[in-house]
ChimeraX commands (.cxc) that place a marker at each C-alpha (Angstrom):
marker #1 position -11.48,104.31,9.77 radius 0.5
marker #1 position -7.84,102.38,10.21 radius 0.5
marker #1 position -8.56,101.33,6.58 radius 0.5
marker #1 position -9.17,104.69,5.34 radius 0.5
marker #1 position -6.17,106.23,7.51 radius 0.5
marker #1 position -3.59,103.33,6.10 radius 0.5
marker #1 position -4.74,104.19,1.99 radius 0.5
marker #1 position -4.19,108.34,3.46 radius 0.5
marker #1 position -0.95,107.43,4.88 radius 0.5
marker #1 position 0.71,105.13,2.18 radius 0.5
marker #1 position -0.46,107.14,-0.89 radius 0.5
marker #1 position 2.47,108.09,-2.56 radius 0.5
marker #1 position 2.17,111.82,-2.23 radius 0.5
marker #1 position 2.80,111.26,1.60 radius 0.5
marker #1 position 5.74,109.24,1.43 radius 0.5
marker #1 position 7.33,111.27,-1.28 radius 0.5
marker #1 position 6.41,113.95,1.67 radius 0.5
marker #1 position 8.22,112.17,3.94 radius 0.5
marker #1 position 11.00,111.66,2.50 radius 0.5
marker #1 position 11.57,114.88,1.44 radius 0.5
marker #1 position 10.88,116.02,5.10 radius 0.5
marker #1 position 13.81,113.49,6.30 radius 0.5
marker #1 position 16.23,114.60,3.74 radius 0.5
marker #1 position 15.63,118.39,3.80 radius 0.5
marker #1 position 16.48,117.89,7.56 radius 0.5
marker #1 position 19.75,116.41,6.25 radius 0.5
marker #1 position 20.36,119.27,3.91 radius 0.5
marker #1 position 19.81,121.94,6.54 radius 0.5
marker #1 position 22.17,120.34,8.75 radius 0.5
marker #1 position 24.85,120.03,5.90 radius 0.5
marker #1 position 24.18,123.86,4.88 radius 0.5
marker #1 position 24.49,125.07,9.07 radius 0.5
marker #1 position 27.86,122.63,8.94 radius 0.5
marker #1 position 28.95,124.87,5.69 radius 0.5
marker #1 position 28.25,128.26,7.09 radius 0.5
marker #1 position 29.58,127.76,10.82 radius 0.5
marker #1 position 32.75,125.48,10.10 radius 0.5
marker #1 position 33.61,126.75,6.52 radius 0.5
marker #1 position 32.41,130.30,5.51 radius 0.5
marker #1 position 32.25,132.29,9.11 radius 0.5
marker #1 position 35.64,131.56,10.37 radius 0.5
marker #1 position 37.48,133.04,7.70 radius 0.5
marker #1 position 34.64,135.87,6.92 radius 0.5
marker #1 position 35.24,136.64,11.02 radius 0.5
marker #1 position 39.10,136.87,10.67 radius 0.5
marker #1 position 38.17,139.04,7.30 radius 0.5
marker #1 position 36.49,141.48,9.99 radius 0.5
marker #1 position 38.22,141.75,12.63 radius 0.5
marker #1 position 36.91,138.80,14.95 radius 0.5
marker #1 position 33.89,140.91,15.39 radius 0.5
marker #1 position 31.16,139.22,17.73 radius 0.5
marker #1 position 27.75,140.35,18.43 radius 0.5
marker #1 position 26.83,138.10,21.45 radius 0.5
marker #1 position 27.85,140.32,23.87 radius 0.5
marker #1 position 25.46,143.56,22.89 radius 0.5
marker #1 position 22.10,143.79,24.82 radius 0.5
marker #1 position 20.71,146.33,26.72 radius 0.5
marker #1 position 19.64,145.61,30.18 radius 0.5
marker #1 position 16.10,146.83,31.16 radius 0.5
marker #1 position 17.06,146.92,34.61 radius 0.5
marker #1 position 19.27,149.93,33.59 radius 0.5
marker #1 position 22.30,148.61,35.46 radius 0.5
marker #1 position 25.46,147.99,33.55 radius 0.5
marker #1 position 26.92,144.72,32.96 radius 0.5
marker #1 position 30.68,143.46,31.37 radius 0.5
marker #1 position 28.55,140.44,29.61 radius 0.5
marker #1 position 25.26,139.31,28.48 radius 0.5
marker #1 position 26.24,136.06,30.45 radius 0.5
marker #1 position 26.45,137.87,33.59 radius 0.5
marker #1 position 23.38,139.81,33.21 radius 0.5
marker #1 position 21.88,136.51,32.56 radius 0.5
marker #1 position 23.11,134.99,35.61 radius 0.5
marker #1 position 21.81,138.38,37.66 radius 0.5
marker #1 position 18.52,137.59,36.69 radius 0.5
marker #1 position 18.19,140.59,34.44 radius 0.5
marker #1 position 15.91,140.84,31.67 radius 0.5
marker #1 position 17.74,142.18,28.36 radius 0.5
marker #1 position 17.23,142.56,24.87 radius 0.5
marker #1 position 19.67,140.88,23.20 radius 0.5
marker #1 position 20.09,142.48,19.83 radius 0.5
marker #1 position 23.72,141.52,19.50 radius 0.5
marker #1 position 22.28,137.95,19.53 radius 0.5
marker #1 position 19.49,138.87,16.74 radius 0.5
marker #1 position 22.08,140.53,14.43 radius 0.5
marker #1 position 23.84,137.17,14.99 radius 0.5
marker #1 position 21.15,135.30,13.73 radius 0.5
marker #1 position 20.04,137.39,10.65 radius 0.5
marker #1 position 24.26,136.95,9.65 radius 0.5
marker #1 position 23.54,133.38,10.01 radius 0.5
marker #1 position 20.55,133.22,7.99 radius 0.5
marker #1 position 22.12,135.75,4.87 radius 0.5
marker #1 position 25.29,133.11,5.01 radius 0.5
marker #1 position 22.66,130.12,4.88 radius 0.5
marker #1 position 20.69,131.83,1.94 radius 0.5
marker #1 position 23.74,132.78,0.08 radius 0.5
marker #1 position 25.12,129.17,0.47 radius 0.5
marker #1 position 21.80,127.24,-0.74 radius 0.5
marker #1 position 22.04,129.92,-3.51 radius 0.5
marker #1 position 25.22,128.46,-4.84 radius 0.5
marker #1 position 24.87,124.58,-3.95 radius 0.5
marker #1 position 21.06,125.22,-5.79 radius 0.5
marker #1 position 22.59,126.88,-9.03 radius 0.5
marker #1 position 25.74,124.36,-8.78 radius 0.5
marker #1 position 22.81,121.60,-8.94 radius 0.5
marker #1 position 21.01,123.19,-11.19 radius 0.5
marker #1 position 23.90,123.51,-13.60 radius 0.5
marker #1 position 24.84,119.93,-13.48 radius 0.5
marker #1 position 21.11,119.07,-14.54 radius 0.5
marker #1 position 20.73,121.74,-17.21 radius 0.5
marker #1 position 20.62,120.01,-20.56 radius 0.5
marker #1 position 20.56,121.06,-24.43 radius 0.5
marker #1 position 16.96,122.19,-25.77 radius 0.5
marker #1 position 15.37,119.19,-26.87 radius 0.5
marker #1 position 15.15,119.12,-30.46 radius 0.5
marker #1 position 11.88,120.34,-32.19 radius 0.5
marker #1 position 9.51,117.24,-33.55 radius 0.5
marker #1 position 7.14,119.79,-35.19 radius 0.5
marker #1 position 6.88,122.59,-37.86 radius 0.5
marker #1 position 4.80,124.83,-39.82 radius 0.5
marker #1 position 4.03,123.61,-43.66 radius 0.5
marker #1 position 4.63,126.17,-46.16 radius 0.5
marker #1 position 1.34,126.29,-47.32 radius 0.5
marker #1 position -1.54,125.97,-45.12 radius 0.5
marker #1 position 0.84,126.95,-41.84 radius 0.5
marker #1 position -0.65,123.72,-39.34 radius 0.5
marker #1 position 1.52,121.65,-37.29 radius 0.5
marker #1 position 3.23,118.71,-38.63 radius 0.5
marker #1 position 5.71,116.55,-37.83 radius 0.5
marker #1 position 9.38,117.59,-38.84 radius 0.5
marker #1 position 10.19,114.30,-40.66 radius 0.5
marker #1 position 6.88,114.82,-43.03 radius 0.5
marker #1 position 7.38,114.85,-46.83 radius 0.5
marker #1 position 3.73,115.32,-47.20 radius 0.5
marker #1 position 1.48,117.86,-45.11 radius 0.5
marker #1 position -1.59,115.85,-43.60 radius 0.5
marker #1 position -3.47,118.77,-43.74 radius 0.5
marker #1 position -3.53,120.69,-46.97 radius 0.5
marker #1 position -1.43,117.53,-49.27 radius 0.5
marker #1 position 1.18,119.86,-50.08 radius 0.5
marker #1 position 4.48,118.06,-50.82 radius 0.5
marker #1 position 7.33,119.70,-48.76 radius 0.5
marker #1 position 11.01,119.53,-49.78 radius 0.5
marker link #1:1,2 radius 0.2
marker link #1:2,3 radius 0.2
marker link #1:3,4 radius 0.2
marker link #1:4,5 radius 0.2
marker link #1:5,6 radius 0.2
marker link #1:6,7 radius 0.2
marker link #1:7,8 radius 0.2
marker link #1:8,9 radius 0.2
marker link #1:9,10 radius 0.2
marker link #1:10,11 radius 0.2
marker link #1:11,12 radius 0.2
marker link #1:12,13 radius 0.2
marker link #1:13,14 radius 0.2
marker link #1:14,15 radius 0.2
marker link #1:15,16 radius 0.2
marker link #1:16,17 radius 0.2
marker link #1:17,18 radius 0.2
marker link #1:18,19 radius 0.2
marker link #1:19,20 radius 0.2
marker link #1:20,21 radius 0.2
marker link #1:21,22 radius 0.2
marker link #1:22,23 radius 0.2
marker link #1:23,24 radius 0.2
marker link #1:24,25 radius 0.2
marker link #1:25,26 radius 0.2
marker link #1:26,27 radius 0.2
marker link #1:27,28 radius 0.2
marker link #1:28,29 radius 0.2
marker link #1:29,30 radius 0.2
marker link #1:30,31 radius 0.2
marker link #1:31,32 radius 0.2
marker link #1:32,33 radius 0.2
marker link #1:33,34 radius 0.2
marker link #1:34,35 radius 0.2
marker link #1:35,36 radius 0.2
marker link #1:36,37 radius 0.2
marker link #1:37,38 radius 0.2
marker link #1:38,39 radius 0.2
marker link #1:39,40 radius 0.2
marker link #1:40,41 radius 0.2
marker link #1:41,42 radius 0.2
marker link #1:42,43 radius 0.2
marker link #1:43,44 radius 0.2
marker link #1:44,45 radius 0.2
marker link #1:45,46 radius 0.2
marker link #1:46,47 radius 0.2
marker link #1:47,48 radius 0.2
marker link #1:48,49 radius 0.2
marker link #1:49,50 radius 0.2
marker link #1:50,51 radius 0.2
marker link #1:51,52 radius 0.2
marker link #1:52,53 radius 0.2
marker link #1:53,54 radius 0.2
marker link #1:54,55 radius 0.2
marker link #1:55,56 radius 0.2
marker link #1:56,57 radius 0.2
marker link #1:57,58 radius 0.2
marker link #1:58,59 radius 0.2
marker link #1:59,60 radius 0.2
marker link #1:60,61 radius 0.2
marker link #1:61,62 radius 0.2
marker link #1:62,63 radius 0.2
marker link #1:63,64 radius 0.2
marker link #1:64,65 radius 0.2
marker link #1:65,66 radius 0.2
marker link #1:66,67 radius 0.2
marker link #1:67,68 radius 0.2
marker link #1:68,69 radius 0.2
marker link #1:69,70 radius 0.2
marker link #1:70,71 radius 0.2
marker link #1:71,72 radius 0.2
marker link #1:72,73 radius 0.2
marker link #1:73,74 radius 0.2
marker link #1:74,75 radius 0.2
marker link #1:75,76 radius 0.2
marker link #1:76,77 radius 0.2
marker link #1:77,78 radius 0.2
marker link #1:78,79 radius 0.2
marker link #1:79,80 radius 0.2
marker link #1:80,81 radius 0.2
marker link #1:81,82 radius 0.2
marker link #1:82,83 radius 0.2
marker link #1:83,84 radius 0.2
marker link #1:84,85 radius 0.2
marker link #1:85,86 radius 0.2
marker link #1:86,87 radius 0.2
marker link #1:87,88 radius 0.2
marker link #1:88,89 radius 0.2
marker link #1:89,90 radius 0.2
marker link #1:90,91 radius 0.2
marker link #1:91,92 radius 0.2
marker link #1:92,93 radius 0.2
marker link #1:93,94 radius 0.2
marker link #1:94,95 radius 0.2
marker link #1:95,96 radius 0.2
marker link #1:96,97 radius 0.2
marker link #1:97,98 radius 0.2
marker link #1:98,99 radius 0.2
marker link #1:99,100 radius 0.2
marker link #1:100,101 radius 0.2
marker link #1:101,102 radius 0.2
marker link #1:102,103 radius 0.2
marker link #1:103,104 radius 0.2
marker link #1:104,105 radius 0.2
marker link #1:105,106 radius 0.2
marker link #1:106,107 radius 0.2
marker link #1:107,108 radius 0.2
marker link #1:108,109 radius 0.2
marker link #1:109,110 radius 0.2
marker link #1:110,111 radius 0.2
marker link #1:111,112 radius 0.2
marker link #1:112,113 radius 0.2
marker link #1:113,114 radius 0.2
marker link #1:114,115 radius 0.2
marker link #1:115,116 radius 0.2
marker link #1:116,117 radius 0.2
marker link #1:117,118 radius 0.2
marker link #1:118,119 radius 0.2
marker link #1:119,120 radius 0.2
marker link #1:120,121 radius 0.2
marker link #1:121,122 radius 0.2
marker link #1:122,123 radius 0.2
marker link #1:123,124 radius 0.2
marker link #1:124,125 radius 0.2
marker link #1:125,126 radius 0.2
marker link #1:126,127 radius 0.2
marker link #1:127,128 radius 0.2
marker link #1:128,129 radius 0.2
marker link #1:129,130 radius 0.2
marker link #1:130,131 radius 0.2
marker link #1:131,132 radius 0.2
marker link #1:132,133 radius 0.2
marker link #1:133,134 radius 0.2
marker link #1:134,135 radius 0.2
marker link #1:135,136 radius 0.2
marker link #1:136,137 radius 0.2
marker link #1:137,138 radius 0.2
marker link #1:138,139 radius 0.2
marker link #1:139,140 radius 0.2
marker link #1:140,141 radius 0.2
marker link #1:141,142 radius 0.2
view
């Protein structure tokens, strides 16, 4: 059973796995660094310094001047100022992997490979482009 675990663990599906595991964890952390540090300060000072933290109803119905003090009053809230935090976060994260993807995938993009078959003239089959005689039908092509 250690035997057939080791071949299940080793196969090079799994580490390919793995790795991609380890190095998506990277990415994520890069793409968080990008969106908190980089894109929300100035998008914040774009709208005013607007902050949701602070908007939560408490189901205690008593008033209170911060969801940190309800918090430490033991009240339960719903914190939908914290949720509408967290759905910004994600749209900036989304956005941002949209444009490092399609910057990636721009750098990779390459010129259509070059055909290495056509069509004869005469009996239409397949053939290689640099044929001077189709295989097929004998036809001599120019």
């Amino acid at each position: 059973m250690l035997k057939e675990f080791k071949q299940f663990a080793m196969r090079g599906n799994m580490i390919d796995l793995a790795i991609g595991v380890v190095l998506g964890a990277a990415f994520g952390a890069i793409i968080a660094s990008l969106v908190k540090d980089i894109i929300t300060p100035p998008l914040g000072k774009l709208i005013g310094g607007v902050d949701f933290t602070d908007l939560f109803i408490a189901l205690d119905g008593r008033s209170y001047p911060s969801l940190k003090a309800a918090k430490d009053a033991g009240a339960a809230t719903i914190n939908y100022g914290l949720f509408l935090n967290t759905v910004i976060n994600f749209l900036l994260v989304a956005l941002s992997l949209f444009f490092v993807i399609k910057g990636v995938n721009a750098l990779y993009r390459s010129a259509p490979a070059a055909p290495t078959e056509k069509d004869c003239a005469y009996c239409a089959s397949r053939i290689p482009v640099r044929a001077t005689r189709c295989p097929h039908c004998t036809s001599a092509l120019g």
